[in-house]
N, C-alpha and C positions, 0 to 999 in steps of 0.2 A: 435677855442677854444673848441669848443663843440668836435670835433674829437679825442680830446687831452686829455680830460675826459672822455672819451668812451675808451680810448688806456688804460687810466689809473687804468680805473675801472677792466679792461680784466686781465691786464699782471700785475700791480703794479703801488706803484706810481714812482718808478724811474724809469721806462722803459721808454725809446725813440726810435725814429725810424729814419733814414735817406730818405728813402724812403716808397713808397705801398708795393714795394716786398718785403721788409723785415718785412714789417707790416704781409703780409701773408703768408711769411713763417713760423714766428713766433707763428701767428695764429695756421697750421695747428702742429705746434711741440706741442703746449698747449693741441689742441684736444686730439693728440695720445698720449698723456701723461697722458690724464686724464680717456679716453677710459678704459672701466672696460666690452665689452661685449665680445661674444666669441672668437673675432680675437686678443683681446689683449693677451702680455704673459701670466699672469695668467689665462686669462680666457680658453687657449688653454692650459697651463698643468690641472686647477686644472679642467678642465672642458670638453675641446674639446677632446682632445689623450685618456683622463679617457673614454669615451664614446666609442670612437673606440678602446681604448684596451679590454673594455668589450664587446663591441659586435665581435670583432675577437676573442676573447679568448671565448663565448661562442659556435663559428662554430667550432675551434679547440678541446674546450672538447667535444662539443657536439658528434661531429666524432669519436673523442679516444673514446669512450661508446660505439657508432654505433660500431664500429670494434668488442668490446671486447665482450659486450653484446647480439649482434644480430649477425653480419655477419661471425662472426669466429663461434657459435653454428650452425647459419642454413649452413653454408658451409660445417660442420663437417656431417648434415644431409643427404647431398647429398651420402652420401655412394659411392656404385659403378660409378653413375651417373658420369662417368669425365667429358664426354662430358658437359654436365648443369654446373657442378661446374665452369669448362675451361671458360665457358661464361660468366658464370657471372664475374670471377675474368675479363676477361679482357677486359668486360662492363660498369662494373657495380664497380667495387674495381677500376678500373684504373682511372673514374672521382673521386670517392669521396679519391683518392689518392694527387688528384691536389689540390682540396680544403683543403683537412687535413695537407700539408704540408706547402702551402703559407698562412692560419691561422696560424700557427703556429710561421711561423717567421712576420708574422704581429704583430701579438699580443706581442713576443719579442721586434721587434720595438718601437711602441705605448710605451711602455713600460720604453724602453729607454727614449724616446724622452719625457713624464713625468717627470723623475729626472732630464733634462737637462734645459726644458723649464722651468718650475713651480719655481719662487726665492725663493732660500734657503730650495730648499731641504731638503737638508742634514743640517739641522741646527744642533746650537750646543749644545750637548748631544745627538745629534742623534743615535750614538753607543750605548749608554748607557741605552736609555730608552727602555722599554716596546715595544713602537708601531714601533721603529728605528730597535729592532730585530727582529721584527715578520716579517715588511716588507723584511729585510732583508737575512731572512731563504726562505720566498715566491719568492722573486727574484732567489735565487741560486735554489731550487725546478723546478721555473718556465725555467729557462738559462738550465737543465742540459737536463728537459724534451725536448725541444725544437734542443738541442744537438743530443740526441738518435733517433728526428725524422728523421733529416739530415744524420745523422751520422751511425743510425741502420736501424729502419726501415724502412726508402725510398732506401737505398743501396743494402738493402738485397729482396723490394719487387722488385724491377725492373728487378731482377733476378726472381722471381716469376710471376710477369707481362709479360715477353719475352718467358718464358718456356710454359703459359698458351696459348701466340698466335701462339707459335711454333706447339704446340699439333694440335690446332683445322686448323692450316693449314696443318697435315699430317704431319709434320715432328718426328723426334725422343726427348725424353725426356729429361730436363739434368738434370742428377744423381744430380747439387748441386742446384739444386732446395729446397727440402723437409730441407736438414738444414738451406739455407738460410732462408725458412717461419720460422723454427722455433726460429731463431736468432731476428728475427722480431718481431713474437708472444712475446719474451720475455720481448723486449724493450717494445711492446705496454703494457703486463701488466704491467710491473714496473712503466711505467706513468699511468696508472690509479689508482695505488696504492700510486703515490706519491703526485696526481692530487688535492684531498682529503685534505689534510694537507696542500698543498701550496693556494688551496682555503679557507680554513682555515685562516691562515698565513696574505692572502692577503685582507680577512676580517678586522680581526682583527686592522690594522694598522686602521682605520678610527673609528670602530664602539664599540670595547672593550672599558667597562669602564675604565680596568686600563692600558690604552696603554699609558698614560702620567707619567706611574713609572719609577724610576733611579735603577738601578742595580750597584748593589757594582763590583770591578774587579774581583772579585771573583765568585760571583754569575755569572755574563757574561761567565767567562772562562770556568765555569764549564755548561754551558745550551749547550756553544755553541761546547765543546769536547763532549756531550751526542750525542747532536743533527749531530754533523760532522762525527760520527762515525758510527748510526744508517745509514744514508745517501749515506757515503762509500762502508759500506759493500753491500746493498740491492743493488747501483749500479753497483759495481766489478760484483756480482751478475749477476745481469739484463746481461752484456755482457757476461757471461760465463767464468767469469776468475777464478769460483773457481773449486777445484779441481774435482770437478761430471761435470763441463762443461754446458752442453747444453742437458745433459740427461736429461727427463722427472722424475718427481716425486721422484728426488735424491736433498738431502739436502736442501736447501733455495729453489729449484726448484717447490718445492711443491705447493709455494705459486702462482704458477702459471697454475698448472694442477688440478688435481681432476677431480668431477664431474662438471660440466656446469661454472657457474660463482661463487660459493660458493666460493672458497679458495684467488682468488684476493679481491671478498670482504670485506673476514674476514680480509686480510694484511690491504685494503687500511684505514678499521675502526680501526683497530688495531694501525697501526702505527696513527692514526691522537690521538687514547687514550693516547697513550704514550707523544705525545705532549702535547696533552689537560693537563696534568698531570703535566709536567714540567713548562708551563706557570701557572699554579696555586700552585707551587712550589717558582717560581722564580720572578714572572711577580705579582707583590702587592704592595702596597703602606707600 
């Protein structure tokens, strides 16, 4: 009798059982159903992946800076110096090449694996609200940069990485060395310029006061044709698809040359202004 009031008290009072085993397996379905720590679903999107996509996504930015900041200025310093330069790129650039690119799609991962885990995501109005766009622009930000690393700059440095061990074993040069680096250099500024605003972006959905606003279909279409088009172009860009190509200091290219790191900076504030702008435009109760 006493066992039967102890079942009762657990699971309900209609519940029965046939047997122990069904007693405990019933048991452990109660626990894991009730289970709120880091292994359960929620607790692994809104908690565990959160974690690990910010600490991979801090070694990935962190590195996209290293590159743009430091190691593309003192590599520039080397001057004549090939032989030092040769070393270091194929040292020194070919580890922090490994890490910069599997952060990369780590943190896409994680990322993923957020919206899949976490219940109801995408809840409904999620299109429409405030924090549902902002995440939304940081995701495409974050997908295209992650794109470019695969897709540009790891294709184009491997061809820089081979050339640099060719050299320092004696061998001869390959001529498409210098534009693949600089097809590269391209892609890295343009994610550091876009790095900015999708950090932004990926703020903003958790911590803006007004991320729980409704946007008219109007206001959306119009945030999100500004937003897709500023986006477009800087990207076409970054690849060299417009008509100056992959010339230095010709048309949009600018935003990627000059003096030291002045002109990627001014983009990457500049475009995150523009945003700033539009969310205070659009994004209000």
């Amino acid at each position: 009798m006493q066992l039967r009031v102890e079942w009762r008290a657990v699971f309900g009072v209609g519940a029965t059982f046939t047997n122990r085993s069904e007693f405990h397996k019933e048991g452990v379905r109660k626990v894991l159903a009730e289970y709120l720590g880091f292994f359960s679903r929620n607790g692994l999107g809104s908690f565990g992946f959160r974690w690990l996509h910010i600490l991979v996504g801090i070694m990935w930015i962190g590195l996209l800076y290293y590159f743009n900041f430091v190691q593309v200025p003192a590599f520039a310093a080397f001057g004549d110096e090939a032989k030092a330069r040769n070393i270091a790129i194929d040292k020194v650039a070919r580890k922090a090449l490994w890490w910069f690119r599997w952060a990369a799609v780590s943190t896409f991962v994680t990322g993923i694996l957020i919206t899949v885990v976490t219940e109801e995501y995408f809840f409904d109005g999620f299109g429409t609200s405030a924090g549902g766009i902002a995440i939304s622009v940081g995701m495409l930000l974050g997908t295209i940069m992650m794109l470019n690393v695969w897709g540009v700059i790891w294709r184009n440095q491997k061809i820089v990485l081979a050339n640099a061990a060719t050299l320092l074993a004696g061998g001869e040069a390959n001529p498409a060395a210098a534009a693949a680096g600089r097809k590269a250099m391209m892609a890295s500024r343009q994610n550091t310029i876009f790095s900015v605003s999708m950090l932004f972006f990926m703020v903003y959905k958790g911590h803006s006061l007004t991320q729980g606003a409704e946007l008219s279909g109007g206001e959306m279409g119009t945030f999100w044709l500004i937003a897709l088009v500023l986006i477009a172009v800087l990207e076409v860009n970054a690849l060299g698809l417009m008509p100056w190509k992959t010339q230095p200091n010709k048309g949009l290219n600018v935003l990627y040359d000059g003096p030291g790191v002045r002109n990627p900076l001014i983009a990457a504030f500049g475009l995150w202004a523009i945003f700033l702008i539009l969310t205070e435009i659009f994004f209000k109760f």
